[in-house]
Every structure is written in C-alpha cells, then in structure tokens.
Backbone as numpy.savetxt, mean C-alpha at the origin, in Angstrom:
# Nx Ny Nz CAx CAy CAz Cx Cy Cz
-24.94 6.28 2.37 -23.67 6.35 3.08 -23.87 6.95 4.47
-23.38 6.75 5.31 -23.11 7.10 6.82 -22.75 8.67 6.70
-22.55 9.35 8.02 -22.01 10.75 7.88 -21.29 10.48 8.65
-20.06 10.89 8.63 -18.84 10.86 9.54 -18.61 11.84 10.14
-18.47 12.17 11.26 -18.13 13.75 11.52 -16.68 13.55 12.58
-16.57 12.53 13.59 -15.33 12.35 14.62 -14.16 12.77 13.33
-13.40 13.46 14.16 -11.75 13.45 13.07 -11.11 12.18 14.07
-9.88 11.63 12.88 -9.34 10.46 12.90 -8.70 10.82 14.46
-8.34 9.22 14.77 -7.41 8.89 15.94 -5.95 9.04 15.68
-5.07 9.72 16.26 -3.59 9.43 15.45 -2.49 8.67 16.91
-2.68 7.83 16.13 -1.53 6.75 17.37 -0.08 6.32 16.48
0.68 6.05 17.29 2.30 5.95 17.67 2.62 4.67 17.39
2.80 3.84 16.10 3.42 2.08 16.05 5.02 2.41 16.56
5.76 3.83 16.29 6.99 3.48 17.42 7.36 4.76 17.50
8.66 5.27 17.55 9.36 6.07 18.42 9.53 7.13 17.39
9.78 7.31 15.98 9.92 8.12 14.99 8.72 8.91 15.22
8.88 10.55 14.57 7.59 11.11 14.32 6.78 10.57 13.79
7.81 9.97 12.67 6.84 9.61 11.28 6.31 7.94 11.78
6.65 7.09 12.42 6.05 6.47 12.89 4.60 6.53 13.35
3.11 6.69 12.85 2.04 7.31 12.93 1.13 6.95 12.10
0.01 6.98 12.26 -1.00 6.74 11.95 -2.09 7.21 12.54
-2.98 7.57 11.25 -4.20 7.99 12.09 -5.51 7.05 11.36
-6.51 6.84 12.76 -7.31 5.90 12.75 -8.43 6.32 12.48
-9.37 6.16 11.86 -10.98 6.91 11.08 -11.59 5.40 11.87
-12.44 5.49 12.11 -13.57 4.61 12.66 -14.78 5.17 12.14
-15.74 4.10 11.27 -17.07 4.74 11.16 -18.44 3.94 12.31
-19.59 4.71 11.93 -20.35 4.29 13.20 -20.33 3.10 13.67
-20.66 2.03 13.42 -20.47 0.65 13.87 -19.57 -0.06 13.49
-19.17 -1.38 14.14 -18.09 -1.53 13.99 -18.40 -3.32 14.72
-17.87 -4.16 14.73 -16.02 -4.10 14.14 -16.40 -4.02 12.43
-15.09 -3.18 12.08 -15.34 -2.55 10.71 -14.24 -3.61 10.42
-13.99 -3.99 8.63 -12.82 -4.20 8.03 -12.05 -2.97 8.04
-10.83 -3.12 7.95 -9.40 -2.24 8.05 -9.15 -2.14 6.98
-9.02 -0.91 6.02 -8.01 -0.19 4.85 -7.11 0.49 5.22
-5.51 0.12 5.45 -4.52 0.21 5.14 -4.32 1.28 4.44
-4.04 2.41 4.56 -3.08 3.20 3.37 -1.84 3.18 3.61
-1.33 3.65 1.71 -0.18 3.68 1.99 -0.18 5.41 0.83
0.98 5.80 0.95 0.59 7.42 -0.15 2.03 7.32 -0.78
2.00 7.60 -1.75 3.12 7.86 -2.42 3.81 8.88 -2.62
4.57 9.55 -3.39 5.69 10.41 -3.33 7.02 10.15 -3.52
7.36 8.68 -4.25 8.96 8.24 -4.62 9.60 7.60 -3.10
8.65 7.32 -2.00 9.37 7.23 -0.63 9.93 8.36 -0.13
9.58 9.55 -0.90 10.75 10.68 -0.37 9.94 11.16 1.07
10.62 12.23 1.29 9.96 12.83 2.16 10.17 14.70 1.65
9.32 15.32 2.19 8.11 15.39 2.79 6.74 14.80 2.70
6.81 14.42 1.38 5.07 13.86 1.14 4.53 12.78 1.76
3.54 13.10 1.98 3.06 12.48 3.74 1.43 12.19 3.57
1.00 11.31 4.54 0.13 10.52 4.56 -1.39 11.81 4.33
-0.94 12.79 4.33 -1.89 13.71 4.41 -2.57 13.35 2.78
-2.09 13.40 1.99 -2.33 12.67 0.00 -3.90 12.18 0.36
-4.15 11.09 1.32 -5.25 9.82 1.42 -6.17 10.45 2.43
-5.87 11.83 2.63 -7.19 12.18 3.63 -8.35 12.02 2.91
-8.49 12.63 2.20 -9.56 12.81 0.99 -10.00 11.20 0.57
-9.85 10.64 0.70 -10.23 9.16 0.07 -10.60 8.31 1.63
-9.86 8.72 2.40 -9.51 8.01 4.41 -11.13 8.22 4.31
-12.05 9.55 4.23 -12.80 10.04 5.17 -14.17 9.27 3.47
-14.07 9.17 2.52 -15.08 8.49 2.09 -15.35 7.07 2.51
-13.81 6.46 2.41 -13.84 4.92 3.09 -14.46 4.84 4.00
-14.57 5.74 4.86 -15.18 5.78 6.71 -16.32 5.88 6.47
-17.05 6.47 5.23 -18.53 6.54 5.29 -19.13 5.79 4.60
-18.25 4.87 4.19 -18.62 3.37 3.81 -18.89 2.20 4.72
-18.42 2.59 6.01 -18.31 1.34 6.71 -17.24 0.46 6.69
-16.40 1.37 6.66 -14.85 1.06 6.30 -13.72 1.52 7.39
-13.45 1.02 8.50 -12.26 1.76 9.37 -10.79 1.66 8.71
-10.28 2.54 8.67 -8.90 3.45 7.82 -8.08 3.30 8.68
-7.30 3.02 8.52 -5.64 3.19 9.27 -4.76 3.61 8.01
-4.44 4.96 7.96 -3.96 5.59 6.85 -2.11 5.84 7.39
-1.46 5.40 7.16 -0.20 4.95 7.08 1.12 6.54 7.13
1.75 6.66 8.06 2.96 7.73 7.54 3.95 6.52 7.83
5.03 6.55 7.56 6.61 5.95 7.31 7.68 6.77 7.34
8.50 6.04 7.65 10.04 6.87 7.80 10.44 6.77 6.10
10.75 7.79 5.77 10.86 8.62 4.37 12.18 8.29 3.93
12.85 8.24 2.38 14.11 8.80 2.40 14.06 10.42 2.69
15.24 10.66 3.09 15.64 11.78 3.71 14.96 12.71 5.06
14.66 11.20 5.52 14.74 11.82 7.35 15.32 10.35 7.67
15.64 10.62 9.24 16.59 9.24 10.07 15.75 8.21 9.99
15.82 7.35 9.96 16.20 5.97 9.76 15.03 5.43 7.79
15.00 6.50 7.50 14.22 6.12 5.96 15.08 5.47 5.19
14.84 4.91 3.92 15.28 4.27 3.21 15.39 2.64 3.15
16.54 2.22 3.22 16.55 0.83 3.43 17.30 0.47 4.80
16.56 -0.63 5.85 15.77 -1.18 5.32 14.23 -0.61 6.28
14.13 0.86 6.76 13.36 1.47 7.31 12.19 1.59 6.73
12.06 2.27 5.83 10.61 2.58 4.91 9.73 1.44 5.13
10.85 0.15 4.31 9.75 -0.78 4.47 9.63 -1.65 5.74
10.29 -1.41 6.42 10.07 -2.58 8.12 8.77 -1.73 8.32
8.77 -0.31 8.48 7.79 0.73 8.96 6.40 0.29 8.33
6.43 -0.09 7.42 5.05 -0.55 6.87 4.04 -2.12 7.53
5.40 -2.90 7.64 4.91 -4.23 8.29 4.68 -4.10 9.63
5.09 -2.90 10.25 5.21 -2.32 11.69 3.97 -1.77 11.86
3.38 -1.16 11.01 2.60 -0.38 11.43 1.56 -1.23 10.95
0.89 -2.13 9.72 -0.04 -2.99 9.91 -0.15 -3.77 10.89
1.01 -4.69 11.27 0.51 -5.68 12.75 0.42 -4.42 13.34
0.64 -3.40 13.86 0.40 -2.77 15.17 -1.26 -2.75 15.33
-2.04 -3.40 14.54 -3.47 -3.15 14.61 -3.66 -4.47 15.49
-2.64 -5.41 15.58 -3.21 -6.15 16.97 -2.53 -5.92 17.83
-1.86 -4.96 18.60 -1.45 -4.52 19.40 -2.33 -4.02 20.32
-2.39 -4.49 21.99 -3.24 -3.86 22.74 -3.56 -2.62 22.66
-3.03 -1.59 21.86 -3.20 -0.33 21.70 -4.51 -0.21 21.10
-4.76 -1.03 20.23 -5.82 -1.27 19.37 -7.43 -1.76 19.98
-6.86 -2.65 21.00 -7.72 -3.56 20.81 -9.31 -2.71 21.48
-9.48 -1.85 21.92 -10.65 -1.13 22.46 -11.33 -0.45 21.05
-10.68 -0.42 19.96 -11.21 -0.04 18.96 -12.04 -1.03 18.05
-13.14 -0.75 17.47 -13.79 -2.15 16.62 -13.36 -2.07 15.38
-12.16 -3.03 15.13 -11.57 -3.56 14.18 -11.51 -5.16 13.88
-12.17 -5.25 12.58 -12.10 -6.52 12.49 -10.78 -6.60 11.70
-9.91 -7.21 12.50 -8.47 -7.26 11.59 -8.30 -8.80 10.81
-9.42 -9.75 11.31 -9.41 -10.66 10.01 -9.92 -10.23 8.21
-10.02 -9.16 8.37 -10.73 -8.59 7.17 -9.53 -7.51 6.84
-8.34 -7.61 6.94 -7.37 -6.40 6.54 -7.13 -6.12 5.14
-6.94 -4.92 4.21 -7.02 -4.70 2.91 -5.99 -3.75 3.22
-5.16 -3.61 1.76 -3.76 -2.59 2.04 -4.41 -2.34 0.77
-4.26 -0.97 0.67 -4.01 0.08 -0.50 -3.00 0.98 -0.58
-2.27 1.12 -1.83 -1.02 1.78 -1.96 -1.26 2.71 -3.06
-0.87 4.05 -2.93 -0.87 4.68 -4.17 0.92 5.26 -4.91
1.17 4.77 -5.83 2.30 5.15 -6.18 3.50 3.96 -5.62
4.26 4.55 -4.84 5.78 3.84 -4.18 4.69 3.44 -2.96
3.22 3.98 -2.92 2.55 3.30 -1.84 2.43 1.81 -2.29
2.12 2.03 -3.66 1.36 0.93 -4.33 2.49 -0.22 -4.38
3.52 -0.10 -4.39 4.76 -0.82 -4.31 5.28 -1.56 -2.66
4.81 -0.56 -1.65 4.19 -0.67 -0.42 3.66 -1.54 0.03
2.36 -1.56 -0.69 1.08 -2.57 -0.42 1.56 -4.02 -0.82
2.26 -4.45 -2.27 1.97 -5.44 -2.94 2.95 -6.01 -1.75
4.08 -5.45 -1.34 5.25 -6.03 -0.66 4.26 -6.86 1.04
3.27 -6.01 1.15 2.94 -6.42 2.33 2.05 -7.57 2.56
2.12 -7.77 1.13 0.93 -9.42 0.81 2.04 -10.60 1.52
2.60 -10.13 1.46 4.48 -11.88 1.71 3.68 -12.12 3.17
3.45 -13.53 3.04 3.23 -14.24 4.25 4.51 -14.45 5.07
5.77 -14.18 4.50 6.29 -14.70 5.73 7.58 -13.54 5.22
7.82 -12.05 6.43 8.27 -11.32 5.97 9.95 -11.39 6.04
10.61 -10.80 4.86 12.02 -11.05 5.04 12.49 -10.39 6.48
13.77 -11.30 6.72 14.38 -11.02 8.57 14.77 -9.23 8.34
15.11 -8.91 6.86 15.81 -7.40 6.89 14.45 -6.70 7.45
13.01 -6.87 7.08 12.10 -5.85 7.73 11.47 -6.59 9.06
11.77 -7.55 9.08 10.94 -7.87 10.79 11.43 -9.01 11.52
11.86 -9.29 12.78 12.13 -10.39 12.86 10.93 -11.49 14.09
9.72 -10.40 13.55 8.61 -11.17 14.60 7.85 -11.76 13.44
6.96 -12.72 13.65 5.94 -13.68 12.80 4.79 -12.38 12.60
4.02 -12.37 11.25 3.02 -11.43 11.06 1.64 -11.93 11.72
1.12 -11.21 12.75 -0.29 -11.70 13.23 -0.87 -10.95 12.60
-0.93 -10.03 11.77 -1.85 -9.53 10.23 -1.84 -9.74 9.14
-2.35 -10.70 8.85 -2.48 -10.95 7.09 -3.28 -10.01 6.36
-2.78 -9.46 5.50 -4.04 -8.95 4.38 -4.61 -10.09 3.74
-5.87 -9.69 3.50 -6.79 -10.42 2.48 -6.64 -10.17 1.45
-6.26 -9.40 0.68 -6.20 -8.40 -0.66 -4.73 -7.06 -0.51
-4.59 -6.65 -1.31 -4.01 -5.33 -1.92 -4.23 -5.08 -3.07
-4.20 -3.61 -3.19 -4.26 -2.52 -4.51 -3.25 -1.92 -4.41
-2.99 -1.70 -5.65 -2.25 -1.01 -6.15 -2.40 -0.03 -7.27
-2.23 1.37 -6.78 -2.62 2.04 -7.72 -1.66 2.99 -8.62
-1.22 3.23 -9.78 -0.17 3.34 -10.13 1.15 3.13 -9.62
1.05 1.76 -9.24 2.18 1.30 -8.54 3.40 1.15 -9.10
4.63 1.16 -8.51 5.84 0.97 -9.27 5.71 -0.66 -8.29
5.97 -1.63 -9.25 5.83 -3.08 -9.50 6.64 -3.49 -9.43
7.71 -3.27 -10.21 9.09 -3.72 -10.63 10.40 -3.03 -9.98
11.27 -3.05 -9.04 11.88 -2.25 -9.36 13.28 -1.80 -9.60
13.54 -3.09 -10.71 14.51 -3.15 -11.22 14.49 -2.28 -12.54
12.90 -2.35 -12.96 12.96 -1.47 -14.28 12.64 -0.29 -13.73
12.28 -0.19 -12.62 12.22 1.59 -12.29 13.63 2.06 -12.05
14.36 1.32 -11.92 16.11 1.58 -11.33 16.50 1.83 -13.07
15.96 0.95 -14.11 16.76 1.09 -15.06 16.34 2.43 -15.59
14.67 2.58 -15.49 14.59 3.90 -16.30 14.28 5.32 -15.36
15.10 4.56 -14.02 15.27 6.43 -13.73 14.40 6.56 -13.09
13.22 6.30 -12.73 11.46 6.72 -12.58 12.32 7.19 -11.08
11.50 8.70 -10.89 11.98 9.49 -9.62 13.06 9.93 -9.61
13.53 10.03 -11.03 14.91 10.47 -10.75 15.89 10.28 -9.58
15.98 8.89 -9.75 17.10 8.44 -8.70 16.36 7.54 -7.50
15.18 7.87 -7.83 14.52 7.37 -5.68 14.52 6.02 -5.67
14.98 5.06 -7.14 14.81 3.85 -6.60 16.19 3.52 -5.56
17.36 3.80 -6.20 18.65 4.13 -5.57 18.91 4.70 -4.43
17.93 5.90 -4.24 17.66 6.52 -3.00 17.57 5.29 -1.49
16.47 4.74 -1.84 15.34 3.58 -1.25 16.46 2.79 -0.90
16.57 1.86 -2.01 17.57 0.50 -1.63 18.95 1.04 -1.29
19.71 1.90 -1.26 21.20 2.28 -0.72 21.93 2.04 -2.62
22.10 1.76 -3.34 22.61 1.20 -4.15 21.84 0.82 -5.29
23.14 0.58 -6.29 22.41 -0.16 -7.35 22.09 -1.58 -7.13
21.28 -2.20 -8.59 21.19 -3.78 -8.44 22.56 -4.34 -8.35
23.57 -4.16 -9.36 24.69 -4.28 -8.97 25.58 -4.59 -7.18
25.24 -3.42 -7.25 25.87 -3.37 -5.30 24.60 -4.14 -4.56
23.61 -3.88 -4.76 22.34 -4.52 -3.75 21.31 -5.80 -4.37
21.95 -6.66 -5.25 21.10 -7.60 -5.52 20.21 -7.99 -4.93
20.42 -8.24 -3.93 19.35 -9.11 -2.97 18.55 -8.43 -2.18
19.14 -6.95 -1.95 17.71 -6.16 -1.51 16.97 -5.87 -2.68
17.55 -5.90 -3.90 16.14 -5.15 -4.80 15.51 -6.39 -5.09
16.21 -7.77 -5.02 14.81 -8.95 -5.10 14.01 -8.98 -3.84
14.59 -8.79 -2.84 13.96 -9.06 -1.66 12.33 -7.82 -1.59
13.04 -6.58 -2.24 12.08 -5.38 -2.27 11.17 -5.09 -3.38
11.45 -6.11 -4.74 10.69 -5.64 -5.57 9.30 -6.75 -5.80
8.24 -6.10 -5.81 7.17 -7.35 -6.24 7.15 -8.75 -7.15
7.60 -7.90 -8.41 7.65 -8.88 -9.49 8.88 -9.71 -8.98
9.75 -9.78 -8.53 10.59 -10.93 -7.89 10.17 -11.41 -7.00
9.13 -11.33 -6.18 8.35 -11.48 -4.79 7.51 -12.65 -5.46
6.81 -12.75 -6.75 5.96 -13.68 -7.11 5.92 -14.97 -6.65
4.92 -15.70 -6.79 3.60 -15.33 -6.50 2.95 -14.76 -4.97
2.33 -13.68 -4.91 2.25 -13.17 -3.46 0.75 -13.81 -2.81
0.28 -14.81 -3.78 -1.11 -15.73 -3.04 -1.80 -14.97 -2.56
-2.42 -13.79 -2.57 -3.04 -12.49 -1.91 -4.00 -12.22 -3.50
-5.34 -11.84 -3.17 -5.65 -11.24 -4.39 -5.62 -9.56 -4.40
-4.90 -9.47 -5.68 -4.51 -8.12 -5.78 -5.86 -7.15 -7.20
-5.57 -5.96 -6.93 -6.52 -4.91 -7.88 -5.16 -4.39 -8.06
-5.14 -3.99 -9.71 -3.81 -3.14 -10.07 -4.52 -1.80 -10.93
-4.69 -1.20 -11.06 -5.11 0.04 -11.62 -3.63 1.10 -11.94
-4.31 1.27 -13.54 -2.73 2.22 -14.30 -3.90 3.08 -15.11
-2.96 4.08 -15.36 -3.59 4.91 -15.83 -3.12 4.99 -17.38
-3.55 5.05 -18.47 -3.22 5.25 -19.69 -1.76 6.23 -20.18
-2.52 7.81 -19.33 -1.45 8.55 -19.72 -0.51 9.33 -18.59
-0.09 8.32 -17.99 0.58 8.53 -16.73 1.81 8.85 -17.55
2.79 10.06 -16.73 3.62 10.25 -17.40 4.95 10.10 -16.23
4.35 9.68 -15.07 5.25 10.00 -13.91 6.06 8.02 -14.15
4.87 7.23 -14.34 5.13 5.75 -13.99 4.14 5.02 -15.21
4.71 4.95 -16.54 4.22 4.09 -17.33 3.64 3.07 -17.79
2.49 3.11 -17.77 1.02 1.91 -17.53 1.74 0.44 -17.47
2.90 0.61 -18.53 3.63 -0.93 -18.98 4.18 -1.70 -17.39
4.26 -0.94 -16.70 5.12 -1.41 -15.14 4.04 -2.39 -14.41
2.66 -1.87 -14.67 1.34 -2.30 -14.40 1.11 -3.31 -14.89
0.95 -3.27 -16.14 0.43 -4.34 -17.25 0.98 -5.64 -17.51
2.78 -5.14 -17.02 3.52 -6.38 -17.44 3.48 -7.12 -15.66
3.42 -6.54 -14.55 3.60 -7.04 -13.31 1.90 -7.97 -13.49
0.95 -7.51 -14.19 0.22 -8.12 -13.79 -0.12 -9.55 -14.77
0.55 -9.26 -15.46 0.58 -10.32 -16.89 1.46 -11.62 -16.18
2.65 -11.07 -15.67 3.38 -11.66 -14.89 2.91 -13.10 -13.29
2.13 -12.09 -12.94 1.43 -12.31 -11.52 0.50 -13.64 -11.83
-0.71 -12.94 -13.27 -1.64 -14.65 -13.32 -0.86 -15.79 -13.90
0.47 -15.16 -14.75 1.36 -16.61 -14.89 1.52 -17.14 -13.72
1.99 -16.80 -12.66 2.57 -16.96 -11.33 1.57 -18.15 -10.40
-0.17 -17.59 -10.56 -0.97 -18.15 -10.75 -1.95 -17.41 -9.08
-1.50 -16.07 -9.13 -2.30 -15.45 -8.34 -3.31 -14.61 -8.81
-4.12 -14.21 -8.00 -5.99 -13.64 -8.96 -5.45 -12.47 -8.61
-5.09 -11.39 -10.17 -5.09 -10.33 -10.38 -6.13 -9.47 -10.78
-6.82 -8.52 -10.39 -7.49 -7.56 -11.51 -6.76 -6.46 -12.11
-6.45 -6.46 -13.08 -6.02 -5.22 -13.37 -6.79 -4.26 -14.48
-6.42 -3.30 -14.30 -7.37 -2.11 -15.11 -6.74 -1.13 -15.64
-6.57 -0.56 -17.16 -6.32 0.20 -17.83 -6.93 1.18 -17.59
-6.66 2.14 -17.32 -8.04 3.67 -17.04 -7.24 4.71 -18.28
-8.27 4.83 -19.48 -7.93 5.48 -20.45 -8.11 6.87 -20.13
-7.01 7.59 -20.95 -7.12 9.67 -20.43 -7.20 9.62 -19.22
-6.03 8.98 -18.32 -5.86 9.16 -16.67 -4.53 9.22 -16.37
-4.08 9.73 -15.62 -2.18 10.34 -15.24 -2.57 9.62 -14.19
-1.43 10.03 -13.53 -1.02 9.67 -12.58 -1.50 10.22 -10.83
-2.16 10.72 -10.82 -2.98 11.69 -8.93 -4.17 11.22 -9.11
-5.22 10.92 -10.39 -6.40 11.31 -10.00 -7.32 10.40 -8.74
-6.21 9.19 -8.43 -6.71 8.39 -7.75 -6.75 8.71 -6.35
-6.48 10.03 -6.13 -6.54 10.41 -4.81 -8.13 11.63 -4.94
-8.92 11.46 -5.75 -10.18 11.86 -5.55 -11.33 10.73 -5.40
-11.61 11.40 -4.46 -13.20 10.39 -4.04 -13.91 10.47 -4.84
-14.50 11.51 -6.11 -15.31 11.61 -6.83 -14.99 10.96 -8.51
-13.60 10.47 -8.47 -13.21 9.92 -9.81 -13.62 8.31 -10.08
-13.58 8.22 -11.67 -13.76 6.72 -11.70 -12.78 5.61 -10.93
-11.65 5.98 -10.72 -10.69 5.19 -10.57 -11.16 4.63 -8.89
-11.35 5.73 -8.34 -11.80 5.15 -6.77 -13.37 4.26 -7.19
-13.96 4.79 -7.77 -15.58 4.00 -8.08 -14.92 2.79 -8.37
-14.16 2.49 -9.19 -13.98 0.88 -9.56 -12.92 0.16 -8.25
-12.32 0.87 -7.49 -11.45 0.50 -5.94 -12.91 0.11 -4.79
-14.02 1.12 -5.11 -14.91 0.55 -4.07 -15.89 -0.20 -4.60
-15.79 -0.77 -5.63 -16.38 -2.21 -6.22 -15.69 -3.07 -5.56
-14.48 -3.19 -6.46 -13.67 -3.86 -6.05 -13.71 -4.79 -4.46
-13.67 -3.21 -3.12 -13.06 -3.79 -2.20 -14.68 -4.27 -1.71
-15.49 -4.01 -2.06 -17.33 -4.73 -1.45 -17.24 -6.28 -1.93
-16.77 -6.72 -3.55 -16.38 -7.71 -3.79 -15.64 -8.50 -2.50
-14.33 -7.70 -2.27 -13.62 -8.80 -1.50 -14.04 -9.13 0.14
-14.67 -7.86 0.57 -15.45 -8.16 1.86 -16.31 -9.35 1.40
-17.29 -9.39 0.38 -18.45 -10.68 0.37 -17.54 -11.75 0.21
-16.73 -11.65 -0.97 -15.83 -13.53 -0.76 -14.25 -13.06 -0.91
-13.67 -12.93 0.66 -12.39 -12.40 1.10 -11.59 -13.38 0.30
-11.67 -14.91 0.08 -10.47 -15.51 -0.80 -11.39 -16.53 -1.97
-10.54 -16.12 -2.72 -9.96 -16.99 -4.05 -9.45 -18.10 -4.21
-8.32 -18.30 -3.36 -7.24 -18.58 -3.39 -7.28 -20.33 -2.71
C-alpha cells in the first residue's frame, strides 16, 4: 500500500456549510473516485467525519475519495427535496472546473453509502435524475454502488419506524400525504437501477434489519440488475466504518473487481 500523509482537500459544491466535501488524492493519479456517503438517519449532526477512517485507507489504495457532507434534516434547506439534490450536486461537481486540476478519473466513479448513506448511494445509480433533485443532465455516472447497511426500502422503513420517525422526517410526510416522493426516493421502487451494486447487511444489526437488504436485493436480480449481496454473520450495524474489519476487506475486493471489468451490464 502507498503512505499517504497530505490531509484531504475540502471544497464548496455550493453555498450551505454543509455543502462540502473533502478530497483525499493518493500519489498518482488520475485515480478512480469513491464517493462517500455516511449515515446517521439523514439527521444532523452526524457528519461526514464517520468515513474518515475508511477515506484515508481508500487513498492508500490508489483510490481518490470525495467523502460527501449534505444538508441534514434539521438544518436549512435538509430534508426533502435537499438532502438528496445535495448528493447528485455534489457527485457531478467532480466535473466542475473546480476539479479539473486534480487527477480524477471520473469515468471510473463508485458511490459508497453507509446506512441512510447507503440509501444515498443506490438513489444515485438513476441515469436520468428526477426534476425534484436536479434539473441539469448528469455528466457523472457511477459505475457501481454499495451499500452498506442500507435502508433500501423506504416504505418499510416508514412502516416500521426505523429512526424513529427520520423516514417522515426526510420526505415531509407520510406515504399517504407524499406518494410520489417516497417512490421517487425509495430504491426498491427505483428498480431496475442498471448500475452494479454490492449490498452488505449485517446479521445482527439491530438499528436496520438484514431483511431490508436481503429482500431489496432478491428484488433487484428479479429486476435483472447484477447484485452482490452479503450476509456478514455476528455483525451490527457501525462495524463497517473500520478499515481493519471483514466487512471493508470484502468492499475492497469488491471495488478492485469493478475497476478490472467496470460493467456487466
């Protein structure tokens, strides 16, 4: 592995604090781009700081990081339809002249989400994004997303509560009052997202129940998109924010796989 020692770049996709990102570059370059996204229910405070620890192994892979903050529920403009425009905002911003002095190979883009990140990521596979989060054409495609204890669904996270309330938080409303944002926002109604995805659940997650995983991905190869998904037995719900756990060892298989043959599809 490389030694990294520069600390990340942190640049501005718009006018919010939380609008931000910070950029890891490792020695040579143009590198492929990993995307983070961090979880926390969308709430706020919890903040992109979660993926440092994982940002700075990626980098010594030969991996340039663009590790993701967003407008939160409960700061201005979070929720719907902010959180998520902020995400499609801040991936294209990697072809933004802001960028371009940096060696990024942005035909090689990969999103990783952990949690409501992971819910994040899958949303950002849509080739052609709904007008509520953008009304410009995407000049960044991902090649892939992960998802790592992702909330998938989230009509069944609305039904059973998961976050006590944050799916409600997020979309303004229930399915009831907001039909069409929670299809527009949830993955498993998003199907098929033609992107190959990694889904990783943890057995004994107690925050977001492996089944949200298992059934989105059961769902997905009906659909007829290339899923991996992975059961990780005696695993909750955080450990995927250590560099030294299995769960990241099988994420950096994974993403060496998709650098050698980027599509499937």
């Amino acid at each position: 592995m490389r030694h990294i020692s520069a600390m990340p770049i942190t640049l501005c996709y718009g006018q919010s604090d939380s609008q931000v990102g910070d950029l890891y570059l490792p020695n040579e370059g143009p590198s492929p781009v990993l995307c983070l996204l961090h979880g926390g229910f969308w709430q706020y405070p919890y903040g992109k700081d979660q993926m440092d620890d994982i940002s700075k192994d990626f980098v010594s892979r030969g991996f340039a990081v663009w590790n993701i903050e967003y407008r939160r529920v409960g700061e201005a403009g979070g929720g719907w339809p902010g959180t998520l425009a902020d995400v499609f905002t801040a991936i294209d911003f990697l072809a933004e002249p802001a960028c371009s002095d940096y060696p990024l190979d942005i035909s090689k883009v990969i999103v990783i989400g952990h949690s409501a990140g992971g819910h994040l990521a899958l949303l950002s596979a849509l080739k052609t994004w709904p007008r509520e989060f953008s009304h410009s054409p995407s000049r960044v495609i991902p090649i892939a997303v992960a998802a790592l204890a992702g909330i998938t669904d989230l009509f069944t996270a609305y039904q059973l509560n998961s976050g006590n309330g944050s799916v409600e938080a997020l979309i303004g409303g229930s399915p009831t009052c907001y039909p069409d944002r929670f299809h527009l926002a949830s993955p498993m109604a998003q199907l098929p997202l033609s992107t190959r995805q990694l889904v990783l659940h943890g057995a004994e997650d107690t925050a977001l129940p492996v089944e949200f995983s298992k059934h989105y991905a059961e769902a997905a190869h009906r659909s007829g998109d290339d899923v991996k998904f992975v059961e990780l037995a005696d695993m909750g719900h955080m450990e995927y924010l250590n560099p030294s756990g299995l769960a990241h060892e099988i994420l950096c298989e994974w993403l060496m796989d998709i650098i050698k043959k980027p599509s499937s599809l």
